[in-house]
Structure formats: structure tokens, C-alpha cells
KEKERO-789085 format. One line per 2 residues: for each residue x, y negated, z of C-alpha. Coordinates in Angstrom, 2 decimals. Example, Ala and Ser with C-alpha at 12.3 -4.5 7.8 and 13.67 -1.06 7.14 Angstrom:
REM KEKERO-789085
12.30:4.50:7.80 | 13.67:1.06:7.14 $
This chain:
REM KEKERO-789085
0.00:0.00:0.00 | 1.96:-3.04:-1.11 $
0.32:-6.03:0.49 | -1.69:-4.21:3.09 $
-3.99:-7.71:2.72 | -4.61:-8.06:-0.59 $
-8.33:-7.18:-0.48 | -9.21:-9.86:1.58 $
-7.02:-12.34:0.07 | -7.21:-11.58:-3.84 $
-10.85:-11.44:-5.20 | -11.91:-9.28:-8.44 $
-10.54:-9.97:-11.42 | -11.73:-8.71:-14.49 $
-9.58:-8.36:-17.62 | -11.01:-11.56:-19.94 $
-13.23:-10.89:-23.35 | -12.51:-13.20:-26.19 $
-15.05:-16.47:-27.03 | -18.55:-14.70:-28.60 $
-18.26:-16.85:-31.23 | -14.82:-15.84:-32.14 $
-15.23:-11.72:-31.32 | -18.63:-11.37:-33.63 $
-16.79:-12.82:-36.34 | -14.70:-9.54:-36.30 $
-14.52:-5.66:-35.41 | -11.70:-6.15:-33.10 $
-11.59:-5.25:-29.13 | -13.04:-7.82:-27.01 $
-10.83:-8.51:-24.93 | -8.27:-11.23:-24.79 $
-4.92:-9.61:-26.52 | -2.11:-9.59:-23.67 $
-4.36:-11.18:-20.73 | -4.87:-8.20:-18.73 $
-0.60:-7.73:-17.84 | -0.60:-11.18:-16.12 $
-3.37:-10.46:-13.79 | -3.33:-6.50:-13.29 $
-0.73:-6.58:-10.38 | -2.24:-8.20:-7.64 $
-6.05:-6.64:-8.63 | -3.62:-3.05:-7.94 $
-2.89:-4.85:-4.48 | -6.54:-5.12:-3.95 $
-6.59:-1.16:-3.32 | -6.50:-0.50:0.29 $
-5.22:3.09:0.06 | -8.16:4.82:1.69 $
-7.38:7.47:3.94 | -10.58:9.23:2.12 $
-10.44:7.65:-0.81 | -13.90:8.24:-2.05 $
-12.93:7.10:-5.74 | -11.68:10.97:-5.74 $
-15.00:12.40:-5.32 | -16.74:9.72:-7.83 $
-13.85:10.68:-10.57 | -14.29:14.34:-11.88 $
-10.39:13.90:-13.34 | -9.54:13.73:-9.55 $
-7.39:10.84:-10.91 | -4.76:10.05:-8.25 $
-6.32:6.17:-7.94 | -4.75:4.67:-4.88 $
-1.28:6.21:-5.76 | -1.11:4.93:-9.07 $
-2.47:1.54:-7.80 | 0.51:1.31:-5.61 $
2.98:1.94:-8.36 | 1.69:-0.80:-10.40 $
1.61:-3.04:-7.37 | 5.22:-2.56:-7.61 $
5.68:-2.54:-11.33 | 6.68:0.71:-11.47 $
5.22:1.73:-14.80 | 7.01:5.36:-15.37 $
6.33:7.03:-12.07 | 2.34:5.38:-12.82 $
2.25:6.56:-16.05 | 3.23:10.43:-14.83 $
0.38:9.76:-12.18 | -2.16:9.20:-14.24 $
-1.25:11.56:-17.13 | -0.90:14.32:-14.52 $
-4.91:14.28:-14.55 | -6.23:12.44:-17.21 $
-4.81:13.58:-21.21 | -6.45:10.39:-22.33 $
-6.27:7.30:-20.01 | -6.57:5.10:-22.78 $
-10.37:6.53:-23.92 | -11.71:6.36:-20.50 $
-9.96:2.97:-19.43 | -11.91:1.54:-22.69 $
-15.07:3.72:-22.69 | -16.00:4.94:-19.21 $
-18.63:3.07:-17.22 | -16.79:3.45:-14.21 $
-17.73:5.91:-11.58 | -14.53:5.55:-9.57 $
-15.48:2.21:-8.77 | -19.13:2.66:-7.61 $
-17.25:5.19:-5.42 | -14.41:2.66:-3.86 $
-14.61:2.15:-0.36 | -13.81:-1.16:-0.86 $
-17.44:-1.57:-2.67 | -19.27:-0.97:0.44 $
-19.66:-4.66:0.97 | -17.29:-5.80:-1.47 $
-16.43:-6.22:-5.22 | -14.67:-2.73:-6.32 $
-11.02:-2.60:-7.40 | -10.53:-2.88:-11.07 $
-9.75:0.49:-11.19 | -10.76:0.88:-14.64 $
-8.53:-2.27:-16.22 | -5.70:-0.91:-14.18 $
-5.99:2.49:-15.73 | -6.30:0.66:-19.52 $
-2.99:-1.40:-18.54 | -0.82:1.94:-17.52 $
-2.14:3.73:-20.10 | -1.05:1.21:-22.89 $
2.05:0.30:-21.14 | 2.99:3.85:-21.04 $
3.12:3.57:-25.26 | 5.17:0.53:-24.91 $
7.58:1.89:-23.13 | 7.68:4.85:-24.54 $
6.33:7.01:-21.35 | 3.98:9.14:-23.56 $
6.30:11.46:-25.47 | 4.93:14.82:-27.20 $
5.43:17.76:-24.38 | 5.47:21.18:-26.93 $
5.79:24.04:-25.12 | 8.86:25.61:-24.09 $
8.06:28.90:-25.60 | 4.40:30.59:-27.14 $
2.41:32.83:-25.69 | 1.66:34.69:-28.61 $
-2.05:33.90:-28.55 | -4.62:32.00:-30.66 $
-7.58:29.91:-29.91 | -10.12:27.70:-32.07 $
-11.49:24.66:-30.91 | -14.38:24.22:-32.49 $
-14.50:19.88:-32.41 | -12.24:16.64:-31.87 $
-14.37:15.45:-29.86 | -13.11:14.22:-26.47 $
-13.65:17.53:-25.00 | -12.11:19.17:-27.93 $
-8.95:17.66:-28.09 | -8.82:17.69:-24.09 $
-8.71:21.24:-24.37 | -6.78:21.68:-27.48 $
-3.26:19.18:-25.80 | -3.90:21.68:-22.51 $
-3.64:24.92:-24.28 | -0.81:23.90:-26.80 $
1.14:22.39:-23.79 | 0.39:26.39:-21.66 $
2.12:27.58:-25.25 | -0.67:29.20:-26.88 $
-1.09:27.91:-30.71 | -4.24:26.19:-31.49 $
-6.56:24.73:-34.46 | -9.27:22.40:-33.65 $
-11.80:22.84:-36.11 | -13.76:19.45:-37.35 $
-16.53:19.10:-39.33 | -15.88:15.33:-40.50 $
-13.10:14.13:-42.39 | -11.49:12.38:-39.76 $
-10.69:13.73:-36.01 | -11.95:11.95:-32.83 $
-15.96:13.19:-32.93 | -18.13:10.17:-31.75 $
-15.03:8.36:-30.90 | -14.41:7.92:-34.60 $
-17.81:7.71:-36.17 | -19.94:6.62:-32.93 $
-18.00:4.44:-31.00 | -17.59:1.16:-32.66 $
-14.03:-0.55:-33.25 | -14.60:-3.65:-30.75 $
-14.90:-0.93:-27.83 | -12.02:0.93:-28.47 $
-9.72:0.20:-31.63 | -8.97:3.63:-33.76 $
-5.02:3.36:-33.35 | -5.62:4.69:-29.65 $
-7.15:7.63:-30.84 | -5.07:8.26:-33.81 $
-2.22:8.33:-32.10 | -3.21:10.62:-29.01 $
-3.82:12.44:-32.62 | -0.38:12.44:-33.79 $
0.85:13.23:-30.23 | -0.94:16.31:-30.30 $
0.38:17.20:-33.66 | 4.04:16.62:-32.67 $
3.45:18.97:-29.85 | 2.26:21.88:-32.33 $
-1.83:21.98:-32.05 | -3.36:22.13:-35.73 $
-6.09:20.55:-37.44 | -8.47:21.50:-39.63 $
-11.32:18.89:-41.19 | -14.15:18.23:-43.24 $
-14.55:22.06:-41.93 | -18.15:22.99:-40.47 $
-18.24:26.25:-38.46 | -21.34:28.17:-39.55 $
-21.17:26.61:-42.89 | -17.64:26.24:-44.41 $
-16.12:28.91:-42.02 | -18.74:31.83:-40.56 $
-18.69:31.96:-36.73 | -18.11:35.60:-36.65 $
-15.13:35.19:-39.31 | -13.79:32.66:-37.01 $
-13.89:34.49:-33.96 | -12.40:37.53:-35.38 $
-9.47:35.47:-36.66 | -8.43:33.93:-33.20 $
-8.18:35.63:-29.44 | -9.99:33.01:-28.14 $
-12.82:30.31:-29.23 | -13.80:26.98:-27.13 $
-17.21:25.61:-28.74 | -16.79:21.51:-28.05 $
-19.05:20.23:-30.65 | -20.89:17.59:-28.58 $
-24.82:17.34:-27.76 | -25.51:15.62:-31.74 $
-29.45:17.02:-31.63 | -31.07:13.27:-31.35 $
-33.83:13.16:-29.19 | -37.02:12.08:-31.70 $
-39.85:9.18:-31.23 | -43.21:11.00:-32.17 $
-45.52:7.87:-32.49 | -47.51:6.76:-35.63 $
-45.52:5.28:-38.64 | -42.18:7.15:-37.73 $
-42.22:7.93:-41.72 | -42.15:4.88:-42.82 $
-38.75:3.79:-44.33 | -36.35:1.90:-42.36 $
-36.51:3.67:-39.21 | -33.31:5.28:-38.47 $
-31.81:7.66:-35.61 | -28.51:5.56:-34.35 $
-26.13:8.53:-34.93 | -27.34:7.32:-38.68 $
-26.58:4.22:-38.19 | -23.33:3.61:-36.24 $
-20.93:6.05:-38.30 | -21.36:4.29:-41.22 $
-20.50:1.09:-39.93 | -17.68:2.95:-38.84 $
-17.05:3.50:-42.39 | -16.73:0.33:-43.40 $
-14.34:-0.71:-40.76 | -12.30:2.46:-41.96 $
-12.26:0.94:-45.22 | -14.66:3.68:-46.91 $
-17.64:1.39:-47.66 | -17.41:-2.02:-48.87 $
-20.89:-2.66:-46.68 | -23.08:-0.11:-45.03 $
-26.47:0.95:-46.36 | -28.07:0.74:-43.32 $
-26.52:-2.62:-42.79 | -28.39:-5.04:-40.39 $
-27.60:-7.96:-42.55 | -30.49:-10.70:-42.62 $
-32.87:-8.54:-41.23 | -35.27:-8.01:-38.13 $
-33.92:-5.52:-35.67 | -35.42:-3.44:-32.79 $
-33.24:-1.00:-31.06 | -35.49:1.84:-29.29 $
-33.47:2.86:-26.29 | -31.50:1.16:-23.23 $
-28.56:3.09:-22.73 | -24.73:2.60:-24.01 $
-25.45:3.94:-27.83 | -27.97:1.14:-27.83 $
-25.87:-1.24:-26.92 | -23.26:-0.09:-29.45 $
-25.90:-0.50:-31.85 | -26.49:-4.33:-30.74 $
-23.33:-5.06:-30.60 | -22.70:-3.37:-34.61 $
-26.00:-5.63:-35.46 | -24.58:-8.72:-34.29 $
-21.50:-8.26:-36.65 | -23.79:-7.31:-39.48 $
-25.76:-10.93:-38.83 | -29.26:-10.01:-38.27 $
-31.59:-12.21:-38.39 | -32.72:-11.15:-34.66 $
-32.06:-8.29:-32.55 | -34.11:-6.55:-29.62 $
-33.63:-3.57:-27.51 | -36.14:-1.86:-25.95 $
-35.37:-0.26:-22.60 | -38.71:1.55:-21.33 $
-37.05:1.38:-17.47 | -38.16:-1.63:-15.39 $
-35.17:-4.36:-15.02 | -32.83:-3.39:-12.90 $
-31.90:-5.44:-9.83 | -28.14:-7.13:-9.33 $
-27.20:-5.55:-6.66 | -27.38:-1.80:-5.11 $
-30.45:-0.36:-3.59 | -29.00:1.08:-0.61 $
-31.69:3.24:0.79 | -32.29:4.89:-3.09 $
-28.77:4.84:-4.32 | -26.63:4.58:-1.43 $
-22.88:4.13:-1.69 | -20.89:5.82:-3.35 $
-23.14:7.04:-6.04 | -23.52:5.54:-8.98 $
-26.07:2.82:-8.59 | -28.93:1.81:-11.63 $
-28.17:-2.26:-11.32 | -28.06:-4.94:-14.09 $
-25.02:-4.31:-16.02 | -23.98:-7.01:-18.74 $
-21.95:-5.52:-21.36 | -19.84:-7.05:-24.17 $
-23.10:-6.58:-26.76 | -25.55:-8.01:-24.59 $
-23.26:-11.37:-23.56 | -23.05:-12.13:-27.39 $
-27.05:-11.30:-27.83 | -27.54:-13.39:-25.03 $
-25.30:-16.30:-25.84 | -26.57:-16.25:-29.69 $
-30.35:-15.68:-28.56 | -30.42:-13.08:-31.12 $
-34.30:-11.93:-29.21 | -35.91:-15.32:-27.85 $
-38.52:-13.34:-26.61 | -36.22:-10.70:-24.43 $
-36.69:-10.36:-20.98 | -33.01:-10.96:-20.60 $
-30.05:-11.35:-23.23 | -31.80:-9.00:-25.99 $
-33.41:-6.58:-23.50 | -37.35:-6.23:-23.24 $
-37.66:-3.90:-19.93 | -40.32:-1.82:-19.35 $
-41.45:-1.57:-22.50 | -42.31:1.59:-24.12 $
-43.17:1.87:-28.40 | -46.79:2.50:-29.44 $
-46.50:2.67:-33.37 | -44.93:1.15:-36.16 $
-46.98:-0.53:-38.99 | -45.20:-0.98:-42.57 $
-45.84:-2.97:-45.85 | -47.60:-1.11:-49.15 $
-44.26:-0.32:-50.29 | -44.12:2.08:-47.19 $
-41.16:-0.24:-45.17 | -41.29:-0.75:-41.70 $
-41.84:-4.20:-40.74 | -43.38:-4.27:-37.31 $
-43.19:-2.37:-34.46 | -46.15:-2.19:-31.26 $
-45.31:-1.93:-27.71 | -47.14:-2.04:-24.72 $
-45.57:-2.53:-20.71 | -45.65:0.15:-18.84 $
-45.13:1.04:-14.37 | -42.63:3.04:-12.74 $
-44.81:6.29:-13.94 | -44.54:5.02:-17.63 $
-48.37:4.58:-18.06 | -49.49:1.35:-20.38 $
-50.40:-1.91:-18.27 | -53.50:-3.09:-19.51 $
-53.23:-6.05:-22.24 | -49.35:-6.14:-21.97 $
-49.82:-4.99:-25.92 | -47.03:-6.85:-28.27 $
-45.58:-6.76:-31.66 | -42.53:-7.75:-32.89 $
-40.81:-7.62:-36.26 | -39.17:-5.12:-37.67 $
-37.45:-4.28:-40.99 | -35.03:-1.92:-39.24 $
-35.54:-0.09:-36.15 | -32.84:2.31:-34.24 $
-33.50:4.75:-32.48 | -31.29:5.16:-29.42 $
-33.31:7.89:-26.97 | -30.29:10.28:-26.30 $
-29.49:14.00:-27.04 | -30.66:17.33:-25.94 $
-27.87:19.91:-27.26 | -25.96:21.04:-29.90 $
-27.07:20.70:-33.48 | -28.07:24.15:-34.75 $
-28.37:23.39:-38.23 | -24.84:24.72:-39.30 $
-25.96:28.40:-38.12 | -22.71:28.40:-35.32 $
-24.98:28.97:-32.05 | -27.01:31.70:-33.86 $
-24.37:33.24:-35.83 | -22.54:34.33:-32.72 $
-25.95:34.93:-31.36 | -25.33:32.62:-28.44 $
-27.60:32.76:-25.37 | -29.12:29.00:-24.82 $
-30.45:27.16:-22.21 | -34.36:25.64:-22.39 $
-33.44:22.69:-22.63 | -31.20:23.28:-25.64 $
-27.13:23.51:-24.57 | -25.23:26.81:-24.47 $
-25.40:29.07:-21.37 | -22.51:29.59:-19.68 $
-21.03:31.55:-16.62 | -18.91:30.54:-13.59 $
-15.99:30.72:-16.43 | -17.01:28.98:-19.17 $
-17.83:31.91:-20.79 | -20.64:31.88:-23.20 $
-23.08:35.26:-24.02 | -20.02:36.03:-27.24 $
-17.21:37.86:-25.52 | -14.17:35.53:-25.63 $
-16.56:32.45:-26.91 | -16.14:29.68:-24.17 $
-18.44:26.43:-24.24 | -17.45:23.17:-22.74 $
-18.23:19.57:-22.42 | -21.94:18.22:-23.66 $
-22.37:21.41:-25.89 | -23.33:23.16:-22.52 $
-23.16:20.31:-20.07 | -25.95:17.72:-21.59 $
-25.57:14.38:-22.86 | -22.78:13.21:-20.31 $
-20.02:10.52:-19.83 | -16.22:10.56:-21.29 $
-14.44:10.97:-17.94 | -16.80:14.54:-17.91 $
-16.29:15.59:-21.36 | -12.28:15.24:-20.42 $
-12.50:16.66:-17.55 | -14.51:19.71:-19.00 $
-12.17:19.82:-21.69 | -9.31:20.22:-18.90 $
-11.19:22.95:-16.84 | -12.23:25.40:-19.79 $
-8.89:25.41:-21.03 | -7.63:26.56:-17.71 $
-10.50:29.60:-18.19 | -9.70:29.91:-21.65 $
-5.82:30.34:-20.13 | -6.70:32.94:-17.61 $
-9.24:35.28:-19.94 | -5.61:35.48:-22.38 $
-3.13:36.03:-19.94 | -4.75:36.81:-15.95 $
-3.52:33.59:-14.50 | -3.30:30.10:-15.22 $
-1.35:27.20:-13.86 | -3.99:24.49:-15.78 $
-5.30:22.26:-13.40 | -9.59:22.75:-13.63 $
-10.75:19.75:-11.98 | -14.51:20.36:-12.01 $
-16.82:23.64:-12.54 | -18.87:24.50:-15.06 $
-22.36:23.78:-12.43 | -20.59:20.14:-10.75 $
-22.43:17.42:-11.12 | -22.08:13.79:-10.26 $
-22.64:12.73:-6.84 | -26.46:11.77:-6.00 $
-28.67:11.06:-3.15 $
């Protein structure tokens, strides 16, 4: 603990975003290039070293927080980069693109603002490229043993680094062209810049794992071929089967599911498109959904210049600060959260009529009404209580010439005949069963990350990635020395 009083006498931080008006004008990150170094010391000093340091238990990397706080405290960059690599493959991804848990968990957050756990985890992780303190490790010798991992997904390539590195030789299969999963093709660039994953990408190829793309499993490669060829088989494909909005006028044209949406604005910033088909430009938006995908999709409509853009979020509005007797420290509270997306829809008043930035809360979608040409160009909602039923003469409409739909995921997509090929056992609610190991129903077929877990967070997917491959290392050769930081059946911590 460097300055055993810097939480009283250093307040919270945050690592500064660029001007709106300057970060809509591009895909860029948001932040300010270079501004988080100068401040990231003394917010480190802010940690109070816990003697139960409850940001543990909210992390399910078991990230070493407090000890790599203290190392930056002292600018000691190597000994925090080995700290946080000894848990996390990808500190980068989650320092970007996680929403945080560690901090609703610091013990500091009981009554005060949390450390900025999350910026200091971005600033080691990117200092550890500068200085050259993330080096390929290839294993010392190979096992002998094969094992396809069947998406690039975080997950995927979690699990793919951990069982290259225990000296088994891998191929992570991937049905796009490009590797990274949602991080390429459904995160947008201002959230986390490509480079960072491409060259985790070329890490893992220096250290000997293979890749093989624009290959679907069930399609371009049978299942059962697959598994015969390799000892071993992780299925990481992600939960991609969208969640649908059965109301009338879901036909008409215009209406598209995000995952539509986002990966081809992707596209463009990849230089594949000169301008999306889907693009936003000029027109009347209405994003159907309140979570994080939403939000990517305001944020990727703002760039586009619509002409307005709402989201619909069918939860009541949140309140600023934690409900203590519902969600009590240190779980994860449901508060107002203002991300990068909504402070530009808010500061542009891209949805006058929002119940705050470009939100409308509580409001859930009654139809959609088109023009004779069969395009959408309104869309009906009503308010509705805590028990989602319609409040009487809350009725709206607002217009519409392109409407998202951002409602989530239920499992993997069984179009491409992988589950049923390997005639995989599933779960009612649509992911792949799984034992106490991993294990799927498909002798040496192992299932990890949203595939089996549901629609989750980064920080699980790598964490999952981590544990399976630790399973996946102990079905080849009776032990393992792969840290698994979280079971198949953990879940986060709740009232």
C-alpha cells in the first residue's frame, strides 16, 4: 500500500473521453490519446489493500487487484504486467469492454467512489506492449495432442493461448473471415480499436496456435469429421441465436436484428464497404433494447448521422445511486449508467422526446406501422409497471425508418448443423449441457463460455475460456497445472 492515505485524500478519477463533437466525427476510441498515464498513479494509491479484498469475489479472473495496484503506485510496470497476465490472457479486452464488476465489489465503494480499477488495468495492459512485457510464451516442448477450438471469440482464443502455452497444438476454427468473434464484427471501433485484438492475434500465432477462417463447423467442415481429426474439441461459438420481437408489422422492411446491423459497420471501418447498407444515414432511428449492444448501436447511429435516434429500454429508469436493501454491496447494482453513446445522444439531442439522453424507460413496443411500399416508418409503444403490463393512455408513436433490435441472445445458433451433428444434449433454454468438467453429451466435446453459459459478460467468457482449457488439459493427460478460476455452475454474486 503506497500512500496508506490516498483514499481519503485523492478522489476518483476517471480516464477523460474526447469532445462529442470531435469523437462522432470519427470511429476512433473515445478517450483522450495519452491522458490516462498522467493520472493512473495516484487513482492506484486510492486502493487500500483490503485485507478481504472483495474485488476478488466480484472478478471471476480472480485478478490479483490490490497487488497490481501497488505496483503501479510505484511505477513498477514489469512485475504489474506479470500480475495481471498471470490471470487475465487479455487485459486489454476487458480494461476496454467490461462493465466493471470488480469495482461494484471494492470495499472502498461501500460509501465511497470505487477505485478505477478498470482504467488501471487498460494502462498496464497497454504499457505492457510498450515496453515490450507481452512477449509470445510457446511451449517448451508438445504434448503430442490435438484440440479444435471451435471460435475466436473471447472464450475461444482464451482457451486456445492456454492450451498452446500447456504444449498441446491447437486450431481455432472461425466461421468469419477475420478472427476476434463479436469483438471484430460486434464491438464497434470507438470501444475498443482492432489493433488490440489483432495483435493478441499475432501473439498467439508466434506462440504456435493455428487458425483457420471463413470455416463454419457443420457446414464447411462436418462436426463428426472434425472431432475424429483432433483428441480433443472446445465448442466456443458464442450465444448468436437473437432473441425475436413477435408484435404486428415485424415484416415490414427496415426492421433489423442488431447482430445485422453492427458487423457491417464494422465493415466499413475495416475498409470492406465504402458505406453500409443498413446505414443510419439521414434517417429516423429506434433501437429496441436497453442493454450494451444497444448502446453500441447508438453510438454506430450517431457516426452514421441520423436524423434522430431513440432507444427503448422496457425497465423503469434506474436510480443514481445503489439500492441497498435490493442490491446490497458488493453485487452488482442496476443504477443509471452514462456511457460514451448516450453522452453524445444526449449532448446532440439526437431523441428530444427521451426520458433521458436517448433513453425512453419503461417503454415496451406494441406494433410497427409501414408505408404502401411495405417500409417501416413508425413504431407504437405504450408505458408499462414493474410487472410489464401497459399503463392506460401512456400509448405513443414515434418515427421510424429503421428500427434495431437489441433484446439479447438465448444460445448457440443451430443453423450450421454443429450442435445436432454431434448430437449434443441441450439445455431448455437453448445452450449446451454440460457436466462438472465442461464436458458436453459427445465424448471428448467440451463447451465453454456463452455457448453453454448464456448471454454473459467478457471478464466470464475469459474466464470460462481459462477454466475449460484446464478440463480440456486434464481429460488429455490426468492432470493439469492451468489455473480454472470459475466452474462450469458459478455465477455472479447476488442477493
Amino acid at each position: 500500500m503506497a500512500d496508506p492515505k490516498g483514499f481519503m485524500t485523492t478522489p476518483r478519477q476517471e480516464w477523460p473521453r474526447r469532445p462529442v463533437e470531435e469523437r462522432v466525427g470519427d470511429w476512433d476510441e473515445v478517450y483522450v490519446p495519452g491522458a490516462l498515464l498522467p493520472i493512473i498513479n495516484k487513482q492506484a494509491d486510492r486502493c487500500m489493500d483490503c485485507g478481504i479484498p472483495f474485488c476478488h469475489e466480484a472478478c471471476p479472473l480472480g485478478n490479483l487487484i490490490p497487488e497490481w495496484n501497488d505496483l503501479v503506485s510505484r511505477d513498477d510496470w514489469r512485475q504489474a504486467a506479470d500480475r495481471l497476465h498471470a490471470t487475465n490472457n487479455f487485459p486489454e479486452f476487458t480494461g476496454r469492454l467490461c462493465p466493471a464488476p470488480c469495482e461494484a465489489g471494492c470495499v472502498l465503494a461501500i460509501n465511497q467512489p470505487a477505485v478505477t480499477i478498470k482504467n488501471v488495468e487498460a494502462a498496464i495492459a497497454d504499457r505492457a506492449w510498450e515496453l515490450g512485457f507481452a512477449p509470445p510464451r510457446p511451449p517448451d516442448r508438445l504434448s503430442g495432442r490435438t484440440v479444435a477450438v471451435i471460435g475466436s471469440g473471447p472464450t475461444g482464443l482464451a482457451a486456445a493461448q492456454q492450451l498452446t502455452r500447456a504444449g498441446h497444438t491447437v486450431a481455432v476454427y472461425e466461421k468469419d473471415d477475420r478472427l476476434g468473434g463479436l469483438m471484430r464484427y460486434g464491438i464497434p471501433a470507438f470501444k475498443m480499436e482492432k489493433h488490440h485484438l489483432q495483435r493478441r492475434i499475432e501473439q498467439m500465432r508466434a506462440e504456435g496456435t493455428k487458425f483457420r477462417t471463413s470455416t463454419a463447423v457443420g457446414r464447411d467442415i462436418g462436426a463428426a469429421e472434425l472431432r475424429a481429426r483432433y483428441d480433443a474439441v472446445v465448442i466456443a461459438t458464442g450465444a448468436t441465436a437473437w432473441r425475436e420481437l413477435s408484435v404486428p408489422g415485424r415484416e415490414l422492411a427496415g426492421i433489423h436484428q442488431a447482430m445485422e446491423y453492427l458487423p457491417l459497420a464494422n465493415r466499413v471501418c475495416e475498409g470492406d464497404l465504402e458505406s453500409s447498407p443498413m446505414s443510419a444515414a439521414g434517417k429516423h432511428v429506434v433501437i429496441v433494447g436497453g442493454g450494451d449492444t444497444g448502446a453500441d448501436c447508438l453510438g454506430t447511429a450517431v457516426r452514421e448521422g441520423a436524423a434522430s435516434v431513440s432507444q427503448l429500454d422496457i425497465y423503469a429508469q434506474p436510480g443514481a445511486e445503489r439500492d441497498e436493501d435490493a442490491e446490497p454491496w458488493p453485487t452488482y447494482p442496476k443504477i443509471y449508467r452514462l456511457s460514451a453513446a448516450h453522452e453524445e445522444a444526449g449532448d446532440l439531442r439526437t431523441a428530444p422526446a427521451a426520458d433521458a439522453d436517448a433513453r425512453l424507460f419503461a417503454a415496451s413496443t406494441l406494433r410497427f406501422t409501414g408505408d404502401a411500399d411495405g417500409q417501416v416508418r413508425s413504431l407504437h409503444l405504450v408505458e408499462v409497471d414493474a410487472e410489464r403490463r401497459p399503463v392506460s393512455g401512456t400509448g405513443r408513436t414515434l418515427p421510424a425508418d429503421l428500427v434495431l433490435l437489441a433484446l439479447g441472445f438465448s444460445g448457440p445458433d443451430r443453423e450450421d448443423g454443429l450442435v445436432d451433428q454431434l448430437g449434443l444434449a441441450m439445455e431448455p433454454r437453448g445452450t449446451i449441457t454440460r457436466d462438472a468438467d465442461f464436458a458436453t453429451s459427445a465424448p471428448g466435446v467440451f463447451a465453454a463460455g456463452d455457448a453453454a453459459r448464456g448471454q454473459s459478460l467478457i471478464v466470464w467468457a475469459i474466464a470460462e475460456g481459462r477454466a475449460v482449457a484446464a478440463a480440456v488439459d486434464r481429460h488429455l493427460t490426468g492432470s493439469s497445472r492451468l489455473p480454472a478460476p470459475i466452474g462450469p455452475y458459478d455465477r455472479p454474486m447476488t442477493v
